[in-house]
Short mmCIF file of the C-alpha atoms (twelve columns), coordinates in Angstrom:
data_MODEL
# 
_entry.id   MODEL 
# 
loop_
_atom_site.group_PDB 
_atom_site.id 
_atom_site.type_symbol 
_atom_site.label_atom_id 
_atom_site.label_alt_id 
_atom_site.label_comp_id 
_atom_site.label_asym_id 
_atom_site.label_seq_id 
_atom_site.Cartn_x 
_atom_site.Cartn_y 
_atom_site.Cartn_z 
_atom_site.pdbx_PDB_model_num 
ATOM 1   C CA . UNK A 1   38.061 112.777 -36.628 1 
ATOM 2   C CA . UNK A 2   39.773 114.993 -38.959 1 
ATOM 3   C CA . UNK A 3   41.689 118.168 -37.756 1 
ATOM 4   C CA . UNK A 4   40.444 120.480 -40.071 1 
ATOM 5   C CA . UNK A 5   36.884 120.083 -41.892 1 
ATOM 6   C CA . UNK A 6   37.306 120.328 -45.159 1 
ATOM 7   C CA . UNK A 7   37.437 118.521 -48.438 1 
ATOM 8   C CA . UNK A 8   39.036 119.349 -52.039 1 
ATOM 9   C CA . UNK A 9   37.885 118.455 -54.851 1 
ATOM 10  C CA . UNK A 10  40.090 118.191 -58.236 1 
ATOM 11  C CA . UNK A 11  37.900 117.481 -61.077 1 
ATOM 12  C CA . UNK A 12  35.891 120.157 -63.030 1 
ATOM 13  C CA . UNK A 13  32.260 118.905 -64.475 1 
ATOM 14  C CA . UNK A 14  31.707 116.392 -61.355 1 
ATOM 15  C CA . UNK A 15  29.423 118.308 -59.422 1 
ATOM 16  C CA . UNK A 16  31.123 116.737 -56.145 1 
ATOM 17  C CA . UNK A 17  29.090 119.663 -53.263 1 
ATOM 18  C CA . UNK A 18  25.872 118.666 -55.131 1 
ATOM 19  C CA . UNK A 19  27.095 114.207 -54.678 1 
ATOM 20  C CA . UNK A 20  28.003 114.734 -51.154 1 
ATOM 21  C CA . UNK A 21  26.092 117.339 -49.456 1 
ATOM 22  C CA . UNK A 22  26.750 115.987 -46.378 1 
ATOM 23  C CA . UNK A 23  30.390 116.829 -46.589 1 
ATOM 24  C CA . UNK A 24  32.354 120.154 -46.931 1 
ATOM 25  C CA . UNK A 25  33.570 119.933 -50.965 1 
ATOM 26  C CA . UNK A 26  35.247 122.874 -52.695 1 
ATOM 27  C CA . UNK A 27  35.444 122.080 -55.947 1 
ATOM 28  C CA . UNK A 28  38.961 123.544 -57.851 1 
ATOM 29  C CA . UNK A 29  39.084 121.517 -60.932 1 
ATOM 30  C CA . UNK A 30  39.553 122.952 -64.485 1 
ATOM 31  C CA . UNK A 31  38.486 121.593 -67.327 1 
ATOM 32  C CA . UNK A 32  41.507 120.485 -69.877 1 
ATOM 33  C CA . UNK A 33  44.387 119.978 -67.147 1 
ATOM 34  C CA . UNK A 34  46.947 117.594 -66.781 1 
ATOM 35  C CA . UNK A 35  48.764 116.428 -63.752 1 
ATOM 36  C CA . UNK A 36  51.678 118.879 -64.893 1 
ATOM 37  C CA . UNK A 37  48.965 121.396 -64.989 1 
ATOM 38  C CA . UNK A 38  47.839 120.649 -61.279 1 
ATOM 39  C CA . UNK A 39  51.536 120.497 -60.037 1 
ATOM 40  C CA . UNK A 40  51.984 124.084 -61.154 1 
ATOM 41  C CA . UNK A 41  48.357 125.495 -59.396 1 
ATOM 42  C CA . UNK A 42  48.876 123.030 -56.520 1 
ATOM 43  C CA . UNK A 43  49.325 126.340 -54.008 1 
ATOM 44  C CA . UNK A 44  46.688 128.298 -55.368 1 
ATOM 45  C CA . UNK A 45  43.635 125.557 -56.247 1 
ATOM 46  C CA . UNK A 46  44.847 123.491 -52.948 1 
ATOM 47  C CA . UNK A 47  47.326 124.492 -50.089 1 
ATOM 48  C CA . UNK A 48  46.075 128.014 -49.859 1 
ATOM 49  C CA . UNK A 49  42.982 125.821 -48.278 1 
ATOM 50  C CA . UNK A 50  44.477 124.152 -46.551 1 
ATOM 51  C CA . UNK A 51  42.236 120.537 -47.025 1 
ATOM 52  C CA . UNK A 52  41.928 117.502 -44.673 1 
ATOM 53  C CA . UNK A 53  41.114 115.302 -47.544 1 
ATOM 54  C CA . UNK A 54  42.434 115.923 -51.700 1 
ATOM 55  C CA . UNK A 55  40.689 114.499 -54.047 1 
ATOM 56  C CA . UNK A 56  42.676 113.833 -57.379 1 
ATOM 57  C CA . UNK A 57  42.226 113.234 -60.673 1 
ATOM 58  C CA . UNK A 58  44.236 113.392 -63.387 1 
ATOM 59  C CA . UNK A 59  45.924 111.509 -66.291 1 
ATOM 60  C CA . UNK A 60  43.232 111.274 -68.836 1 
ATOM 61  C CA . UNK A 61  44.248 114.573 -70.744 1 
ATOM 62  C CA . UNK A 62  47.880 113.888 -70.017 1 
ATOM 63  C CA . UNK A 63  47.633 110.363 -71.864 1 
ATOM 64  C CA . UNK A 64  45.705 111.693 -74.990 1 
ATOM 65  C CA . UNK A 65  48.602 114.218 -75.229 1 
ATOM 66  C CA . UNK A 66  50.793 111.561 -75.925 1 
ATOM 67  C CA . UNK A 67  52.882 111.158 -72.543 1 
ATOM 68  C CA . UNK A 68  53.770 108.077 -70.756 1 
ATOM 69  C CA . UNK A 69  52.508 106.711 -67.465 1 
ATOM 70  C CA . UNK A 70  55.840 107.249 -65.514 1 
ATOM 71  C CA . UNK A 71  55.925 111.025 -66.710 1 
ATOM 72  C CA . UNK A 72  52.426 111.136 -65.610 1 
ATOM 73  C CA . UNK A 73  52.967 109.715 -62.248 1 
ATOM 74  C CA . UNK A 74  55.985 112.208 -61.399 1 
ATOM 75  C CA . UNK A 75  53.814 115.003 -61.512 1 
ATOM 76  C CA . UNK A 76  51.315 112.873 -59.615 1 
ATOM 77  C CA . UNK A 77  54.168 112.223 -56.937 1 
ATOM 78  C CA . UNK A 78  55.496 115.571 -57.304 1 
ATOM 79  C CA . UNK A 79  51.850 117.005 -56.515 1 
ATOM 80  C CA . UNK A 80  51.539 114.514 -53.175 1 
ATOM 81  C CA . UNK A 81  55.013 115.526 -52.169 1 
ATOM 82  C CA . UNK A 82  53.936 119.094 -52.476 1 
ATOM 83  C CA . UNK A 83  50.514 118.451 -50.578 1 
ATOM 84  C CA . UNK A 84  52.499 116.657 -47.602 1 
ATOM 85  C CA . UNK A 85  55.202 119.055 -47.527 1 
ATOM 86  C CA . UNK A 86  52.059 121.780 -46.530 1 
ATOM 87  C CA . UNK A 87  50.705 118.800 -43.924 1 
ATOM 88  C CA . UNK A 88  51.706 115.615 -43.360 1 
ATOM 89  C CA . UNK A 89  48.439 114.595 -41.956 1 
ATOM 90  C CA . UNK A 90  46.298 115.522 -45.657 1 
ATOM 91  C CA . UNK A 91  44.902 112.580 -47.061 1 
ATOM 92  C CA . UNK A 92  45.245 112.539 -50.643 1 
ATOM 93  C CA . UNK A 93  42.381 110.224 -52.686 1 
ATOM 94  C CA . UNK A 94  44.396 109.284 -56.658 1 
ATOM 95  C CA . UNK A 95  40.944 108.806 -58.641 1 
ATOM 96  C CA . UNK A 96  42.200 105.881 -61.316 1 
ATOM 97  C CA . UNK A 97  42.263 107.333 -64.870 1 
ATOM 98  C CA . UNK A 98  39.088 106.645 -66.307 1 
ATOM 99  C CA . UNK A 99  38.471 104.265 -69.428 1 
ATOM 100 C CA . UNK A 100 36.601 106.273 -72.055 1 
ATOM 101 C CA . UNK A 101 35.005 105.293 -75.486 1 
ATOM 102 C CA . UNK A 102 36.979 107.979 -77.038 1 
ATOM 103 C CA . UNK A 103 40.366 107.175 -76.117 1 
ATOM 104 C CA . UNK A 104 39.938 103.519 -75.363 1 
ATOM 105 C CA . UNK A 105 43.218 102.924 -77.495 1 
ATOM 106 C CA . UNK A 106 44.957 104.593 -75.118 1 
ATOM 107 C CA . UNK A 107 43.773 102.593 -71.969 1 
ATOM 108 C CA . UNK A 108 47.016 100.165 -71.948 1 
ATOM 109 C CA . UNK A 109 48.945 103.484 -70.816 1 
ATOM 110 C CA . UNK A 110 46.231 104.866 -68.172 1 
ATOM 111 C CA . UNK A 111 46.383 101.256 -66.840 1 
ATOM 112 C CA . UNK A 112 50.408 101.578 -66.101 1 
ATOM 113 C CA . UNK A 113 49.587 104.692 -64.707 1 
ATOM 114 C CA . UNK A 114 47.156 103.162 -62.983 1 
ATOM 115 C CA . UNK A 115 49.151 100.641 -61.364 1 
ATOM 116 C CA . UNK A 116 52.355 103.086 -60.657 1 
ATOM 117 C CA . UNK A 117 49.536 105.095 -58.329 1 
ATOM 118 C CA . UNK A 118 47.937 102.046 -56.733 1 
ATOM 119 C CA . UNK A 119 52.169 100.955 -55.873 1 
ATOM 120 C CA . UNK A 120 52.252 104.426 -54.629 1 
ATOM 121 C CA . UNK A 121 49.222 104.798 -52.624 1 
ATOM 122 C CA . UNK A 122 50.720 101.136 -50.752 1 
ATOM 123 C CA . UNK A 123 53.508 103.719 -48.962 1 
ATOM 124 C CA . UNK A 124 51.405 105.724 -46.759 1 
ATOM 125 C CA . UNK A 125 48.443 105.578 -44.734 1 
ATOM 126 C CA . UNK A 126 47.771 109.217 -45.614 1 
ATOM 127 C CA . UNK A 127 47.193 108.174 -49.982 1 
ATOM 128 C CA . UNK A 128 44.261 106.325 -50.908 1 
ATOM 129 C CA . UNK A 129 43.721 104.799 -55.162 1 
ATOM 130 C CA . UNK A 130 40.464 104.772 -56.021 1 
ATOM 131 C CA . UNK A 131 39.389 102.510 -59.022 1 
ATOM 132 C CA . UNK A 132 36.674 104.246 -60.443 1 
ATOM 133 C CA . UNK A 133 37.474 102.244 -63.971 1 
ATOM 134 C CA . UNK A 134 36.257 98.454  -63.420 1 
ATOM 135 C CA . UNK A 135 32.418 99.608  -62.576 1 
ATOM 136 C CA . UNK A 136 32.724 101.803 -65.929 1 
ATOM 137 C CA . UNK A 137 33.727 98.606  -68.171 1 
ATOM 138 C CA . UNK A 138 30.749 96.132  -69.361 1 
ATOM 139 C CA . UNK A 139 30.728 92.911  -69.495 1 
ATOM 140 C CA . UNK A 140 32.781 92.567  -72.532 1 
ATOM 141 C CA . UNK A 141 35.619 94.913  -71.139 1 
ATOM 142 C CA . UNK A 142 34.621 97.816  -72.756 1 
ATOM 143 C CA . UNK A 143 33.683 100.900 -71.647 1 
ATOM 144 C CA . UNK A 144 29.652 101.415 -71.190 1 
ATOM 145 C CA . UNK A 145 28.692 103.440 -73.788 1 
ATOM 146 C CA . UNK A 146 25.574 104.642 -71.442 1 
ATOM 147 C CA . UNK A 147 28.133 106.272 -69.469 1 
ATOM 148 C CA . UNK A 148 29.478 108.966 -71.681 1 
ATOM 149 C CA . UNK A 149 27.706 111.747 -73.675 1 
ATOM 150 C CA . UNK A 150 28.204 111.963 -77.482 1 
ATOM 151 C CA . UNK A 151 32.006 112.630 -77.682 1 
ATOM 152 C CA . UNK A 152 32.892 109.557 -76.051 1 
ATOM 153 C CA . UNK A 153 34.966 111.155 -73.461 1 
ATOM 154 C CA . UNK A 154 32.691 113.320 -71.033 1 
ATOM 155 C CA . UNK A 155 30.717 111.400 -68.569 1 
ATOM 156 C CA . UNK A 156 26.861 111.687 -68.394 1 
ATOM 157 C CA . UNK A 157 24.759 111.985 -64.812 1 
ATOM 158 C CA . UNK A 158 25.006 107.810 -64.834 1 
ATOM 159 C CA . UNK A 159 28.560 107.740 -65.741 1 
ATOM 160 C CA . UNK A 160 29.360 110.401 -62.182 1 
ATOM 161 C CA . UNK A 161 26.498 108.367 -60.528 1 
ATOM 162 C CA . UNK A 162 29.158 105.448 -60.562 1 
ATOM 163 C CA . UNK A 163 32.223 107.957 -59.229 1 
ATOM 164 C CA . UNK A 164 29.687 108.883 -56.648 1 
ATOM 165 C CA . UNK A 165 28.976 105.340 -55.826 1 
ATOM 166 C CA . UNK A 166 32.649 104.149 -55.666 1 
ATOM 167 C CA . UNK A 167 34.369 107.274 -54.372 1 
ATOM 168 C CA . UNK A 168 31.561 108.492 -51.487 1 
ATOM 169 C CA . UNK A 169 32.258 105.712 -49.043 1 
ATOM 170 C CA . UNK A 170 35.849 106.736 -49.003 1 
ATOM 171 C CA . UNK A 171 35.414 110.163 -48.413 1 
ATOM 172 C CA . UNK A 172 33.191 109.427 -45.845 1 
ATOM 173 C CA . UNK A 173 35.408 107.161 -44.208 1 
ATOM 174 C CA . UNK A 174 38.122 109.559 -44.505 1 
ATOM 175 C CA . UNK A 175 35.674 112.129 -42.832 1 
ATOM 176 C CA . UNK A 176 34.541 110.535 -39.727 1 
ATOM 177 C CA . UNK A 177 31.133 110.065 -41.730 1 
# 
């Protein structure tokens, strides 16, 4: 079991407390950040509570503002670094960057950011990637337009109903659950 009992959250809509009530979730995500943007706040949305378990996404916004997966991943790294420099024993969860309808141009860069954080998470026990992208793409490699409300971007109940699917059993493995 985990040393201290609680989890963190980093995502703003996904109501995570509600997904897993059988786990302790804060929820400290803002709506509109990028990983630069969680880097900076890192002390006061995450070490001041000192989590077991951080759950992280980012990337999406970071993409559409035109920057490239290996700027993206230093502030990814540079967040973990901070996060282990609190407690080495934190487990941090990287969420992949999602595909979306909106910015499916984009998706060649969110999948080398992808794969620089699922390298990554391959150096310590303590970082776990999550894809949460391959159950969001149909059949024909697109995105599932079922998944996403009218702007193409934000994710409907189904579209967190396949987060919840994908990134539960991990939590819950991380939590002794």
């Amino acid at each position: 079991p985990l040393r201290r009992q609680r989890q963190m959250c980093i995502r703003d809509s996904w109501n995570s407390a509600e997904a897993f009530p059988d786990l302790p979730v804060i929820n400290r995500g803002f709506g509109g950040s990028q990983a630069s943007d969680a880097l900076h706040w890192v002390e006061e949305a995450v070490l001041r509570y000192d989590p077991a378990v951080v759950v992280y996404y980012e990337g999406d916004n970071d993409t559409s503002a035109g920057k490239k997966a290996e700027q993206i991943f230093g502030d990814m790294h540079a967040f973990a670094q901070a996060v282990m420099a609190h407690d080495r024993s934190t487990q941090i969860v990287f969420i992949s960057v999602k595909p979306s309808l909106l910015r499916w141009e984009l998706q060649s860069e969110m999948d080398a950011t992808n794969d620089l954080l699922r390298q990554f998470t391959l150096e310590s026990p303590n970082l776990h990637f999550v894809d949460v992208g391959t159950p969001m793409l149909g059949e024909d490699g697109e995105p599932i337009p079922e998944l996403f409300v009218s702007d193409g971007l934000h994710m409907t109940q189904a579209g967190y109903d396949v987060w919840n699917r994908v990134v539960g059993p991990v939590l819950r493995r991380l939590h002794g659950r």
